[in-house]
RODO-2510 file (C-alpha; in nm, 4 decimals, decimal comma):
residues 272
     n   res          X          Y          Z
     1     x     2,7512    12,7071    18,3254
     2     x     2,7489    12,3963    18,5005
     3     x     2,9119    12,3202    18,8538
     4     x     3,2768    12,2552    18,8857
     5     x     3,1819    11,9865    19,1074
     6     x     2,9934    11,7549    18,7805
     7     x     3,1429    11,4650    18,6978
     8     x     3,3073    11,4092    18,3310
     9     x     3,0302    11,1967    18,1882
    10     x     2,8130    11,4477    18,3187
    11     x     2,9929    11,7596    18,1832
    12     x     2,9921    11,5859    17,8242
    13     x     2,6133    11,5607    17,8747
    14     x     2,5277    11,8923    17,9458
    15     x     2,7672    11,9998    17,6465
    16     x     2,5807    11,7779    17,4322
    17     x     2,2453    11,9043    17,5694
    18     x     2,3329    12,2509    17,4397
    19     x     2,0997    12,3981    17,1163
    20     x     2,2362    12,2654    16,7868
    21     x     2,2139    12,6096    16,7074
    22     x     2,3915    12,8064    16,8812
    23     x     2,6840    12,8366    16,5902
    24     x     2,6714    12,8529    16,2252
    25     x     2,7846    12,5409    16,0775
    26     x     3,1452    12,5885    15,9084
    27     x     3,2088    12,4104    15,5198
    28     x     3,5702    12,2232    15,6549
    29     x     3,6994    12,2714    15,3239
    30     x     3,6489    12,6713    15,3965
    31     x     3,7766    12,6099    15,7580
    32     x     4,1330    12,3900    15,5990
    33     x     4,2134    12,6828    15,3626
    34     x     4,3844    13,0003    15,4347
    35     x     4,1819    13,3187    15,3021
    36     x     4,2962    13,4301    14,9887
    37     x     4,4603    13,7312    15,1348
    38     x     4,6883    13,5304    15,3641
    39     x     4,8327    13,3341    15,0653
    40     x     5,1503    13,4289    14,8498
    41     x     4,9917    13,4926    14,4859
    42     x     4,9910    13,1852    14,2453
    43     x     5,1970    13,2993    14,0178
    44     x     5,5111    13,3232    14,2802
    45     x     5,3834    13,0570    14,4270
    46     x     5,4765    12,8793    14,0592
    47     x     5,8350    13,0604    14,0347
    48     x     5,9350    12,9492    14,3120
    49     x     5,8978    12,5699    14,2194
    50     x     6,1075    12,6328    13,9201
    51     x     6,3760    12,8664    14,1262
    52     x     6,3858    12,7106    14,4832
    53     x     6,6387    13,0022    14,5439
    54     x     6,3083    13,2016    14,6122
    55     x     6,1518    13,1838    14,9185
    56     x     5,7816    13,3282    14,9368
    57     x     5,7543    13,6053    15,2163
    58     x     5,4880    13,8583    15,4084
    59     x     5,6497    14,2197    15,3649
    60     x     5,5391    14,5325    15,4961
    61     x     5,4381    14,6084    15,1475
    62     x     5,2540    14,2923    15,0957
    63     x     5,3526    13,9219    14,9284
    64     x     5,7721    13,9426    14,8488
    65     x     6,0291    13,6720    14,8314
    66     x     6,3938    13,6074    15,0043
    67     x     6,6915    13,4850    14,8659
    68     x     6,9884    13,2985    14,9879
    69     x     7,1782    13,6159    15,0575
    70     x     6,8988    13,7909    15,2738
    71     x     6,7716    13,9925    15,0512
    72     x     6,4137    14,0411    15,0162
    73     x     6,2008    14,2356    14,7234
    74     x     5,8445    14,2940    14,6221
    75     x     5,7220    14,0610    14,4203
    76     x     5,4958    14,3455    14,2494
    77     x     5,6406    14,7387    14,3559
    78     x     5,3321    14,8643    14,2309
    79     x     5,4566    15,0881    13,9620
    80     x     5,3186    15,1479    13,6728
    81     x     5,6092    15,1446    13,3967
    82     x     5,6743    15,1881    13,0600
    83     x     5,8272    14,8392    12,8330
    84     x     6,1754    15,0344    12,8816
    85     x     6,1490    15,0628    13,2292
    86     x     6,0256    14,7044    13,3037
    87     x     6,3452    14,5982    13,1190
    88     x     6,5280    14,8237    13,2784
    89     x     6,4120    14,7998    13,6715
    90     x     6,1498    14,5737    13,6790
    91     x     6,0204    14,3943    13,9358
    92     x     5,9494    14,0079    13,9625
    93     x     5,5824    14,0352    13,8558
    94     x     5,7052    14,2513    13,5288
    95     x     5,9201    13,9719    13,4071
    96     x     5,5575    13,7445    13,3725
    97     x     5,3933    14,0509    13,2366
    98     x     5,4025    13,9982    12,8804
    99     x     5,2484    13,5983    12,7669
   100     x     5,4745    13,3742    12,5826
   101     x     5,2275    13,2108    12,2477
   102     x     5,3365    12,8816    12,1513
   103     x     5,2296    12,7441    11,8130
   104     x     5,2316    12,7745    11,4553
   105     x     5,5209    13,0706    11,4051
   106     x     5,3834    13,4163    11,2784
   107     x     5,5192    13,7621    11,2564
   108     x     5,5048    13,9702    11,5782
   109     x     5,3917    14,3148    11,4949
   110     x     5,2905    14,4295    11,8409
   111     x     5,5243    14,6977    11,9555
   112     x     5,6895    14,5717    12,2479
   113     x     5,5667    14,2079    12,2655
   114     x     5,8815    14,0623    12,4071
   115     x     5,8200    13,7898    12,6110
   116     x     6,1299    13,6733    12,7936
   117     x     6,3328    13,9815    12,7601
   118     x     6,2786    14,1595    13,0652
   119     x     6,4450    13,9448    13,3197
   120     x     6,5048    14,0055    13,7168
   121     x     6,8963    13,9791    13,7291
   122     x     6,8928    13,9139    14,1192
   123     x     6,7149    13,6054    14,0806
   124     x     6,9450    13,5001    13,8349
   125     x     7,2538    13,5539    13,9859
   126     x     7,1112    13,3892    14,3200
   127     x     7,0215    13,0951    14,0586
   128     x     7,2836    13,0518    13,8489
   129     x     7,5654    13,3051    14,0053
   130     x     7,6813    13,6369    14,0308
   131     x     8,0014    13,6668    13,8929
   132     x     8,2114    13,4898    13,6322
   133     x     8,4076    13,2642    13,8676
   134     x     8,0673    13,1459    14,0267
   135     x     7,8364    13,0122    13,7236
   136     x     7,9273    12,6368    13,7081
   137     x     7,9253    12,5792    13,3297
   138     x     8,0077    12,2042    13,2078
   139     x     8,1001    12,0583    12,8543
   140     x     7,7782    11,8982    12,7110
   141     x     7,7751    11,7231    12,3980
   142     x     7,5181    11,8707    12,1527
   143     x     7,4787    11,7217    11,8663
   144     x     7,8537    11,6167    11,7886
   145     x     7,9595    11,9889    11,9389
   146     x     8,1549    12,0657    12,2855
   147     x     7,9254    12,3809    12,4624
   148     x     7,9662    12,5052    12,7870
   149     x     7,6396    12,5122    12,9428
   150     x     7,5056    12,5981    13,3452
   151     x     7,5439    12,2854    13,5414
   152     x     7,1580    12,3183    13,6733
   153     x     7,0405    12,3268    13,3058
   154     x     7,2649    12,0796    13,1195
   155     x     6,9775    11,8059    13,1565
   156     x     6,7422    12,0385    12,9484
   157     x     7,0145    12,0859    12,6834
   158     x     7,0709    11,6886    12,6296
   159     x     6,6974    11,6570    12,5969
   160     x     6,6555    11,9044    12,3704
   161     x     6,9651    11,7552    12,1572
   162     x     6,8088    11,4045    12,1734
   163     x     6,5107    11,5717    12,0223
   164     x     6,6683    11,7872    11,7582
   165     x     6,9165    11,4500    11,6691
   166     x     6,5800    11,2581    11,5938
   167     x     6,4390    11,5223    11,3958
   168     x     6,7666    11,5328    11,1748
   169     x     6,7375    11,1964    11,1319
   170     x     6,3920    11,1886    10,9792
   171     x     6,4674    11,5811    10,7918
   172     x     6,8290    11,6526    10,6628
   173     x     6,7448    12,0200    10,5864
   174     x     6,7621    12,0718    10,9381
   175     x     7,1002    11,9646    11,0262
   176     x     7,2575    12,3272    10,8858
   177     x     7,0767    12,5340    11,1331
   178     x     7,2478    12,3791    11,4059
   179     x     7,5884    12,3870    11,2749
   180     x     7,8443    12,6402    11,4113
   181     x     7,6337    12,7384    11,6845
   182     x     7,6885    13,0908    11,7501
   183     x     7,7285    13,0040    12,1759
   184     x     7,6154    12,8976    12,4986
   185     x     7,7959    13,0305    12,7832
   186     x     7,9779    13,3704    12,7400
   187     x     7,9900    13,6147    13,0322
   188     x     7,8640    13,9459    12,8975
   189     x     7,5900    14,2103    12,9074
   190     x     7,3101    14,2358    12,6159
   191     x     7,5102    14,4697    12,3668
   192     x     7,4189    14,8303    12,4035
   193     x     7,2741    14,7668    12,7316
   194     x     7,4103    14,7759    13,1085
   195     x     7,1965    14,4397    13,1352
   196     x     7,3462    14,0952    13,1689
   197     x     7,2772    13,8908    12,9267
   198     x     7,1471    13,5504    12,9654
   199     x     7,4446    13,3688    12,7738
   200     x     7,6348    13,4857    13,1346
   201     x     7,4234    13,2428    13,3036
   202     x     7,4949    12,9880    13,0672
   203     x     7,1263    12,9017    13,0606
   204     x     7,0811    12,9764    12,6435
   205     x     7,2201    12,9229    12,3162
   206     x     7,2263    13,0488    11,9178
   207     x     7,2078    12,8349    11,6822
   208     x     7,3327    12,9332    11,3166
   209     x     7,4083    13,2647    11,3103
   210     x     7,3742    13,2850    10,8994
   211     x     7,0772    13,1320    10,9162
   212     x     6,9130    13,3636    11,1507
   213     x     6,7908    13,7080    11,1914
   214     x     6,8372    13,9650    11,4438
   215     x     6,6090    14,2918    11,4744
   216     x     6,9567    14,5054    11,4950
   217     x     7,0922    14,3858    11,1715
   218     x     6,7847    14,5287    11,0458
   219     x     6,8733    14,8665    10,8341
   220     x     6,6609    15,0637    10,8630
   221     x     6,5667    14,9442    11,2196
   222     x     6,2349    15,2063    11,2741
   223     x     6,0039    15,0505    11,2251
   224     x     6,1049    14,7021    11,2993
   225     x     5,9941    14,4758    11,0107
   226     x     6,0111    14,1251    11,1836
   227     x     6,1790    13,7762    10,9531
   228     x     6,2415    13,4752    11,0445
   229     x     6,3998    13,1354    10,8939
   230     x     6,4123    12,9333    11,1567
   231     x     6,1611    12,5942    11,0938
   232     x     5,8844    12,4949    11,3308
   233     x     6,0029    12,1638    11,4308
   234     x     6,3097    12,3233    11,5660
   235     x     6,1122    12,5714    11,7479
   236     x     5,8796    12,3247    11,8840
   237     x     6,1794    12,0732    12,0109
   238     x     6,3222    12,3933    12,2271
   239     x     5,9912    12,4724    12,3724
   240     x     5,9160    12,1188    12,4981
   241     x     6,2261    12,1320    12,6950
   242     x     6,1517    12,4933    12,9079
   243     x     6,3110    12,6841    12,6097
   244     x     6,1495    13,0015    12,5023
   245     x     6,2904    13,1763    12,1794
   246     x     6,3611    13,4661    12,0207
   247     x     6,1516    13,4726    11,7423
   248     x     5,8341    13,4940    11,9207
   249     x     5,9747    13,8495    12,0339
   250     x     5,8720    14,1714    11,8231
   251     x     6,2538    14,2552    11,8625
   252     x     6,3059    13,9073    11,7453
   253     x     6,6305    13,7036    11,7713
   254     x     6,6070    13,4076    11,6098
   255     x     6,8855    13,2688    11,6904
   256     x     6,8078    13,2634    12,0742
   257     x     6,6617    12,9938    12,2785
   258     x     6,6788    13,0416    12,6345
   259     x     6,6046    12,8675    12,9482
   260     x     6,3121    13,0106    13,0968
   261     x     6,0443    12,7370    13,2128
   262     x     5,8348    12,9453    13,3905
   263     x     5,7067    13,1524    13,0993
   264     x     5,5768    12,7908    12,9400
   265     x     5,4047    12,6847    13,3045
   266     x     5,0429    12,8519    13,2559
   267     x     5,0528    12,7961    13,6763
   268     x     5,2848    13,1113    13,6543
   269     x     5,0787    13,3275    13,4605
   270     x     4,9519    13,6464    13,6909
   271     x     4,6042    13,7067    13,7674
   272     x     4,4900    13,9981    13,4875
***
């Protein structure tokens, strides 16, 4: 150590005198990031650009999120479930669980493969609201029809009709599958189920409802025999805009398109 007494120019000089050795040299790119433990996983990392209602947050139990209200939840609880159970208490991690498949349409035989369907009501309500009185639905026009759709996701809605007008324009066979659209916004819980549905939110619509299927029409419904009418084009207009439907859901709904960007963002896809 040198003397307290050195001068500053001469303090720098000893310091500079000292072994180039004496430390390991540090990569700054290593030294800038945060180790991988420290940082929220990707995948919430990507929810929560698409629902700023979710705040990333260290729990005791590891990487969770807030919302408005205070609340806070894991973002995985670490349980292993059954499909049931995911739909029935899952956590936020269970909702990604499952890939949505774009593409050429195909029959989904997989037990199960639902992609979409289990949804994490908190984060809906703290999105879109929590009650009746507190989902702020407005009148859009789609295609020549008045529907009442969330305020947040009425700019998705006119860009999907903007697509779907321009694709009646060039194919007129279209045009009857989004007549008498079977509705957007209707407060209510998925039937047979204690669940809300996403129509509540006003974040999804049916389209034709005699030109689609439904895998609880189906009689005989064991074993689910999956059918579909719906065309491609219309499919592929829905997706572009965040939309994921029904159809690509072994307990298909073809009727159903529904607001849920994240499950078309491959950022929010979890680590396997």
């Amino acid at each position: 150590m040198p003397s307290p007494r050195l001068s500053s120019k001469a303090f720098v000089a000893w310091l500079l005198s000292l072994p180039m050795h004496a430390a390991e040299p540090v990569d700054a790119r290593t030294r800038a990031q945060p180790r991988e433990a420290d940082a929220p996983p990707a995948a919430l990392v990507c929810l929560a650009r698409w629902y700023p209602a979710l705040t990333p947050v260290r729990l005791d139990s590891g990487w969770g999120f807030l919302l408005p209200d205070g609340r806070s939840f894991p973002f995985d609880d670490g349980q292993t479930k059954s499909f049931a159970r995911r739909l029935e208490a899952p956590d936020l991690e269970d909702t990604l669980s499952i890939p949505y498949r774009k593409g050429p349409i195909t029959p989904v035989t997989r037990e199960d493969e639902d992609p979409g369907r289990i949804r994490f009501e908190p984060l809906f309500e703290a999105t879109y609201g929590a009650a009746r009185e507190q989902v702020d639905v407005i009148p859009i026009d789609f295609l020549g029809q008045r529907l009442k759709v969330n305020r947040k996701v009425a700019p998705a809605f006119e860009r999907v009709s903007a697509r779907l007008a321009s694709l009646v324009a060039k194919d007129a066979s279209l045009k009857p599958y989004l007549q008498g659209v079977g509705g957007t916004f209707v407060w209510r819980n998925i039937a047979n189920t204690n669940r809300r549905s996403a129509h509540a939110y006003g974040v999804s619509i049916d389209l034709n409802v005699a030109r689609s299927h439904y895998w609880e029409w189906q009689k005989p419904r064991n074993p689910v025999r999956w059918r579909n009418s719906i065309p491609q084009a219309l499919v592929d207009a829905f997706e572009a805009e965040g939309f994921i439907w029904g159809g690509r859901w072994y307990h298909y709904d073809t009727m159903h398109f529904e607001y849920r960007p994240e499950l078309l963002d491959a950022a929010c896809a979890p680590v396997p």
